[in-house]
ROSE-4610 file (N, C-alpha, C; in Angstrom, 1 decimal, always signed):
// ROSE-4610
residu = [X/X/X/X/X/X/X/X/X/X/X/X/X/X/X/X/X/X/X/X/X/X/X/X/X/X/X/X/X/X/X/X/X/X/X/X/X/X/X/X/X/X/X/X/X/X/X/X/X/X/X/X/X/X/X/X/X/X/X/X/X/X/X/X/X/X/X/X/X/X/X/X/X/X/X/X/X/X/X/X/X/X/X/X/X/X/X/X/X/X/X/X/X/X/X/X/X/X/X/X/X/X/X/X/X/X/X/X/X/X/X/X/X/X/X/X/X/X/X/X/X/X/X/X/X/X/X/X/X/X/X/X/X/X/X/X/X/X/X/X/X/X/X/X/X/X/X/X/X/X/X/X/X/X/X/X/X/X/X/X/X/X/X/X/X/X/X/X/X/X/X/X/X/X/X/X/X/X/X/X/X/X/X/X/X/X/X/X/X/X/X/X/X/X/X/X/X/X/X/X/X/X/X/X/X/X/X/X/X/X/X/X/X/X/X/X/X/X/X/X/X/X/X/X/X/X/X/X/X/X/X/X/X/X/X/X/X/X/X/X/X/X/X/X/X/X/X/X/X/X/X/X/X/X/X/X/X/X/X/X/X/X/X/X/X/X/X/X/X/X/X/X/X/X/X/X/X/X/X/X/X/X/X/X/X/X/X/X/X/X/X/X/X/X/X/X/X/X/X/X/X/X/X/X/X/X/X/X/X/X/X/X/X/X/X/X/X/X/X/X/X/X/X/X/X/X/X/X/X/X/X/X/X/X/X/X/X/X/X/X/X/X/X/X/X/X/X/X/X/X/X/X/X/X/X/X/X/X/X/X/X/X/X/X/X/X/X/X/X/X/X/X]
num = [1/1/1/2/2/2/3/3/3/4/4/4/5/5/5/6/6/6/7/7/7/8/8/8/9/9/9/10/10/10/11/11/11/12/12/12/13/13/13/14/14/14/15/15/15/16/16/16/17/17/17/18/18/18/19/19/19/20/20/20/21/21/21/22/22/22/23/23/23/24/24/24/25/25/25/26/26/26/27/27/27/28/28/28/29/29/29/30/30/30/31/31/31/32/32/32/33/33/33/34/34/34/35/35/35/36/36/36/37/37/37/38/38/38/39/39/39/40/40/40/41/41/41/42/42/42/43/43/43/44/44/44/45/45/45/46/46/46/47/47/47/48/48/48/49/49/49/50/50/50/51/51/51/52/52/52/53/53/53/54/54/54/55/55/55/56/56/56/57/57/57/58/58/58/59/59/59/60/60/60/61/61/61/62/62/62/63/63/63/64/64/64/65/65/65/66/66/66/67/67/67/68/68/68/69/69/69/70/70/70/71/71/71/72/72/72/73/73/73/74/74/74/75/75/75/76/76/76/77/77/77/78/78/78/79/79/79/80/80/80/81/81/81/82/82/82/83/83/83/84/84/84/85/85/85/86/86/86/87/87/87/88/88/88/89/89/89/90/90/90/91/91/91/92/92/92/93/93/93/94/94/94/95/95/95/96/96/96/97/97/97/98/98/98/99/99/99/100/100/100/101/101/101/102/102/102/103/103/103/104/104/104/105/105/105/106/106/106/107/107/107/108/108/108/109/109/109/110/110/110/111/111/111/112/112/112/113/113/113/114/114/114/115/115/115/116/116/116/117/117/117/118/118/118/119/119/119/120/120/120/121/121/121/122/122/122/123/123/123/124/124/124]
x = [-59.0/-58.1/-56.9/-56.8/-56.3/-55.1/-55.5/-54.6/-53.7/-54.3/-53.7/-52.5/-52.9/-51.9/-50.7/-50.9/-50.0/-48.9/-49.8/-48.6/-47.9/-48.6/-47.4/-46.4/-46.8/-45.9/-44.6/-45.2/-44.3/-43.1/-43.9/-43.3/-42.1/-42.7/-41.8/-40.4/-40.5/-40.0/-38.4/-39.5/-38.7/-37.3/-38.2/-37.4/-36.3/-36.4/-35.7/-34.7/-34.8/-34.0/-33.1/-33.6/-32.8/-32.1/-32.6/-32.2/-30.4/-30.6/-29.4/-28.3/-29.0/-28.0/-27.2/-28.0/-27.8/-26.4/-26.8/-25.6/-24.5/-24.3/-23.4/-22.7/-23.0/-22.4/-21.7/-22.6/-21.9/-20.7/-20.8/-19.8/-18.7/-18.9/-17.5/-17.2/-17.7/-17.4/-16.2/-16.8/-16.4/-15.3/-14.8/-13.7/-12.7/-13.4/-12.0/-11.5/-12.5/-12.2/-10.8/-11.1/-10.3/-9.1/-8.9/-7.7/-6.9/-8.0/-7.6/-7.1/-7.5/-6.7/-5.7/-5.5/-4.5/-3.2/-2.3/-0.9/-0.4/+0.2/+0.9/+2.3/+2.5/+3.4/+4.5/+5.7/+6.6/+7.2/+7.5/+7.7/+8.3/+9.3/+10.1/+9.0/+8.6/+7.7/+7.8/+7.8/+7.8/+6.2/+6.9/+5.5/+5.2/+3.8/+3.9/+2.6/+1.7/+0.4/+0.2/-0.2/-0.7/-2.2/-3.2/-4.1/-5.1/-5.8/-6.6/-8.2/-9.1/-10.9/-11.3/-11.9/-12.5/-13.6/-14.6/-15.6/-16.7/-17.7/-18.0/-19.4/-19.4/-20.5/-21.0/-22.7/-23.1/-23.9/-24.1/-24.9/-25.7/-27.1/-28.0/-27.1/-27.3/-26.9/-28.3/-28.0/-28.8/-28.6/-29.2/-29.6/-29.0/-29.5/-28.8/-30.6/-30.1/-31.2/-31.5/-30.6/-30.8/-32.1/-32.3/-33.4/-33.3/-32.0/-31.9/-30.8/-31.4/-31.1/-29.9/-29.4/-28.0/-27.4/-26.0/-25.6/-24.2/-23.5/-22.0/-21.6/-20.4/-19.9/-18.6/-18.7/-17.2/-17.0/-15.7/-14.9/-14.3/-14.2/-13.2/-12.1/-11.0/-9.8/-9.7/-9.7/-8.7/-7.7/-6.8/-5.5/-4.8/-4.6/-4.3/-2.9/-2.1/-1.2/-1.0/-0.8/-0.3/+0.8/+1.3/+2.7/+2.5/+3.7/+3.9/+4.8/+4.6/+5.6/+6.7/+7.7/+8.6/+8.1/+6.7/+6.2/+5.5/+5.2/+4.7/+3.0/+2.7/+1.5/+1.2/-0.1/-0.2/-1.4/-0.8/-2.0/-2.4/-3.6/-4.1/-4.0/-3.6/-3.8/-4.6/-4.8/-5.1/-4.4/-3.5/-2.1/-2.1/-3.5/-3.6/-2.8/-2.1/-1.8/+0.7/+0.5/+1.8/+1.6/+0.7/+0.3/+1.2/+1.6/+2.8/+4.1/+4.2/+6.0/+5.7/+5.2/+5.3/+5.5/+6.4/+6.4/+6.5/+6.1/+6.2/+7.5/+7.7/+9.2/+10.3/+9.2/+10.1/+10.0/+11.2/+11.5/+11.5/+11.0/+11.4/+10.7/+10.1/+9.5/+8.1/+7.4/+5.8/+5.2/+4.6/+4.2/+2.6/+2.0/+0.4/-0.1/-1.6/-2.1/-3.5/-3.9/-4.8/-5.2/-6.1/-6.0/-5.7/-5.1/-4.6/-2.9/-2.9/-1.7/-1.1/+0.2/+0.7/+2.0/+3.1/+3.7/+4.7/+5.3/+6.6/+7.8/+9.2/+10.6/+11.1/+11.5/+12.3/+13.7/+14.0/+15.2/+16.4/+17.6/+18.4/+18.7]
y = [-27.6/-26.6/-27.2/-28.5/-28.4/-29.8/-30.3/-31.0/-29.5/-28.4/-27.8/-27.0/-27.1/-25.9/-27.4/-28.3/-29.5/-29.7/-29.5/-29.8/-28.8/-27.6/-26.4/-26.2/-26.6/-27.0/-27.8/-29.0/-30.2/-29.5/-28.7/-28.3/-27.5/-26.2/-25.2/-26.1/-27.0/-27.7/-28.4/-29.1/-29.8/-28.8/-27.9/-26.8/-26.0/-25.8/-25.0/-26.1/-27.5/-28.3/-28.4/-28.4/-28.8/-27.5/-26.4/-24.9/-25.3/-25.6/-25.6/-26.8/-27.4/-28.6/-28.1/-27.3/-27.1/-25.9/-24.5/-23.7/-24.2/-25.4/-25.7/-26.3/-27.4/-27.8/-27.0/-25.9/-25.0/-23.7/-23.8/-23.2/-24.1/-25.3/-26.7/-26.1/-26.7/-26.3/-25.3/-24.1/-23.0/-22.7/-23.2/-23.5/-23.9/-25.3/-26.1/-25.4/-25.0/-24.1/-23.3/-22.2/-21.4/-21.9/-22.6/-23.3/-23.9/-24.9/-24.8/-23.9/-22.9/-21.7/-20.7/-21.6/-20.4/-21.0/-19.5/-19.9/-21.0/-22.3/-22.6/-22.0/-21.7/-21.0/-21.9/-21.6/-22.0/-20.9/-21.1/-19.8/-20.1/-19.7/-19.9/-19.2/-20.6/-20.7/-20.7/-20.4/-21.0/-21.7/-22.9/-23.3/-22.8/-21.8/-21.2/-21.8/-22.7/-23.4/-24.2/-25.6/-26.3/-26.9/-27.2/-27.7/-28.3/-29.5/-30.6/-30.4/-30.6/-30.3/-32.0/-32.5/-33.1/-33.1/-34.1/-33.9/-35.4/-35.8/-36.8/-37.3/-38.0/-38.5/-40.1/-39.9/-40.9/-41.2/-42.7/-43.8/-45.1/-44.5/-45.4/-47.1/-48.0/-49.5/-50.1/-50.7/-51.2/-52.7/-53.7/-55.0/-55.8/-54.9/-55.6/-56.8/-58.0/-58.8/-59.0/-58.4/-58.6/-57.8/-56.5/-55.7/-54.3/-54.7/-53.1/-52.2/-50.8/-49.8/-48.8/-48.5/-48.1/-47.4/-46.4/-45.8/-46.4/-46.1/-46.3/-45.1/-44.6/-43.7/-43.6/-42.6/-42.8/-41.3/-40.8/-39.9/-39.4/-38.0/-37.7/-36.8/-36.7/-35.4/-34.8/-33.1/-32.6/-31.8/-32.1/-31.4/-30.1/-29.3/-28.1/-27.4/-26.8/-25.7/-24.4/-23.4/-22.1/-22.1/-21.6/-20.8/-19.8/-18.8/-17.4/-17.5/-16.5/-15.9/-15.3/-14.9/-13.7/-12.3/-11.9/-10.8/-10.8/-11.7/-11.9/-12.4/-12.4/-13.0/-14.2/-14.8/-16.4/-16.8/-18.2/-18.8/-20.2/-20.8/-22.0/-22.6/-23.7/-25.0/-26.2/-27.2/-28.1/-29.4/-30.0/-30.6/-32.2/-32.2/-33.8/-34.3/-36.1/-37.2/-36.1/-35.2/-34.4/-34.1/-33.6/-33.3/-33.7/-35.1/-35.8/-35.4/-34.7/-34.4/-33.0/-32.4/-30.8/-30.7/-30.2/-29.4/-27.4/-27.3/-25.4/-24.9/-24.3/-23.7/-24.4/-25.2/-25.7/-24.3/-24.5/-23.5/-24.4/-23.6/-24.4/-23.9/-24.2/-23.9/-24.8/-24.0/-24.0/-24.0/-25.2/-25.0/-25.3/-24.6/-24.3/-23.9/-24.4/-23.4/-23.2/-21.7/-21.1/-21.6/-22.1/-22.7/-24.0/-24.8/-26.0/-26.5/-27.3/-27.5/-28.7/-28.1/-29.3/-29.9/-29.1/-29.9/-28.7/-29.1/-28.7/-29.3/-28.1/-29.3/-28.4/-29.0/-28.4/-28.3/-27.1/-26.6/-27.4/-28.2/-28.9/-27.6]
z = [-31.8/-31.3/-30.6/-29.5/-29.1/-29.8/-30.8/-31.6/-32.5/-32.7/-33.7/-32.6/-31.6/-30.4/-30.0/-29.5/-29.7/-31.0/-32.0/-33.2/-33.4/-33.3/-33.2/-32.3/-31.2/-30.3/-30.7/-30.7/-31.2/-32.5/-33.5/-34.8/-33.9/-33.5/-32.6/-32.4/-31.3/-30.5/-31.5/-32.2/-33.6/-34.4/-34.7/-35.4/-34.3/-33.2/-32.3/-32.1/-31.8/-31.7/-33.5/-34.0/-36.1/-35.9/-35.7/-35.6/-35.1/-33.8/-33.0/-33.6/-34.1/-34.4/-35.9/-36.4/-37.8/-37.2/-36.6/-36.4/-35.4/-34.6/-34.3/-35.2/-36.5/-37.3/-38.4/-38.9/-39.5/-38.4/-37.4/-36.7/-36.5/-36.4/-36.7/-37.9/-39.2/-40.3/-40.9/-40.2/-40.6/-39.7/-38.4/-37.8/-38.3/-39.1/-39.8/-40.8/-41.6/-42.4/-42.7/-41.2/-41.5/-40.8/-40.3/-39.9/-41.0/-41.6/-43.0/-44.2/-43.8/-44.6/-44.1/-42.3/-42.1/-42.8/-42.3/-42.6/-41.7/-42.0/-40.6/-40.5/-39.0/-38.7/-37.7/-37.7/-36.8/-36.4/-34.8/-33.7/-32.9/-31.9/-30.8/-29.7/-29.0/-27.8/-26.5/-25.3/-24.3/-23.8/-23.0/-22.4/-21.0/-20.8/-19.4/-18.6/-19.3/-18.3/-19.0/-18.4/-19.0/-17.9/-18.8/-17.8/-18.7/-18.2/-18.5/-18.1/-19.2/-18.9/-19.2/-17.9/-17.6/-17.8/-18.5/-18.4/-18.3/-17.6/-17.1/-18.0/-18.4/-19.0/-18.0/-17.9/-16.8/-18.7/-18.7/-19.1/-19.1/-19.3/-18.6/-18.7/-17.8/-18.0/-19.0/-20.0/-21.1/-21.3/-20.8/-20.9/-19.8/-18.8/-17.5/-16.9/-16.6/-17.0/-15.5/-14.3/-12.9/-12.4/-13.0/-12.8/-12.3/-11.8/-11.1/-12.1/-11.9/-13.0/-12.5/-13.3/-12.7/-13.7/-13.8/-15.0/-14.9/-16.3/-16.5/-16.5/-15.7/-16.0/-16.4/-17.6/-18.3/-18.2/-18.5/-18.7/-19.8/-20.1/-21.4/-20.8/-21.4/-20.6/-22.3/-22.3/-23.1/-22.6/-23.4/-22.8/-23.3/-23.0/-23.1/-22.9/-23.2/-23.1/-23.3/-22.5/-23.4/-23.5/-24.7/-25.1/-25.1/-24.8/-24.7/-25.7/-27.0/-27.9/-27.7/-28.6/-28.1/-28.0/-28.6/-28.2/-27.5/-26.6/-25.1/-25.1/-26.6/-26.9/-26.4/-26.0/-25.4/-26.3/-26.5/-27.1/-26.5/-26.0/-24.9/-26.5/-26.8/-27.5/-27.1/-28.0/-27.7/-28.2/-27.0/-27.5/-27.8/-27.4/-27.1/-26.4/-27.4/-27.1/-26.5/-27.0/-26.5/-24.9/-24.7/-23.1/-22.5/-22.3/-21.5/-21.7/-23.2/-23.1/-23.1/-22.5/-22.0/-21.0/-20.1/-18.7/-19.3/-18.2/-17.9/-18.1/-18.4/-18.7/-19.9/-20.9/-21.8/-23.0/-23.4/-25.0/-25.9/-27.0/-28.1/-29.2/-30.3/-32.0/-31.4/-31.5/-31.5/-33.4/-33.4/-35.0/-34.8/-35.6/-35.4/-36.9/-36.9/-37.8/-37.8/-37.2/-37.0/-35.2/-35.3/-33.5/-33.6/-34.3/-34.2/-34.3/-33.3/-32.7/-33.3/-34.4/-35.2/-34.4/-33.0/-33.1/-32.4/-30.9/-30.4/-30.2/-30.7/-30.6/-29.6/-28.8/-27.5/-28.1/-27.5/-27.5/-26.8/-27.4/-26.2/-25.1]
């Protein structure tokens, strides 16, 4: 009985974990997708926020021969902007390796497609 309540367990466990892995991959998927199928658009933009998500990852230290145990900690940043449309619409992007040539109050042609951010030209 109690090998058979264990492996159900275990199965449960298994499958709840494949379960989750399986619908976050098909929700990537199906992301690209429709990005993939949007129209890309170009639009006269303003830039009105821009702001950065930090997030910290600690890692165990692995063949450290002194004995004492300890973690590495690394970092990731993504970087973000909204533009407001000319119909006052806003959309948060994700602008990457651009982040640095954005300030707030820039104008210019916002080019996107679907939630993906292909590319702003500032207005002289």
């Amino acid at each position: 009985m109690m090998f058979s309540v264990s492996f159900l367990l275990s199965l449960l466990i298994f499958l709840t974990v494949f379960g989750v892995i399986l619908v976050v991959c098909i929700r990537g998927i199906a992301h690209w997708s429709r990005n993939n199928h949007a129209p890309r658009l170009t639009v006269e933009a303003t830039v009105v926020a821009k702001r950065t998500d930090v997030s910290l990852h600690r890692h165990p230290v692995t063949g450290d021969t002194s004995g004492a145990h300890g973690f590495h900690t690394t970092t990731a940043s993504t970087c973000y902007a909204t533009f407001q449309v000319e119909s006052g619409d806003r959309m948060a992007l994700q602008v990457g390796r651009d982040y640095g040539l954005l300030a707030e109050g820039d104008r210019g042609r916002l080019t996107f497609q679907g939630t993906r951010y292909l590319g702003f030209e500032r207005f002289p």
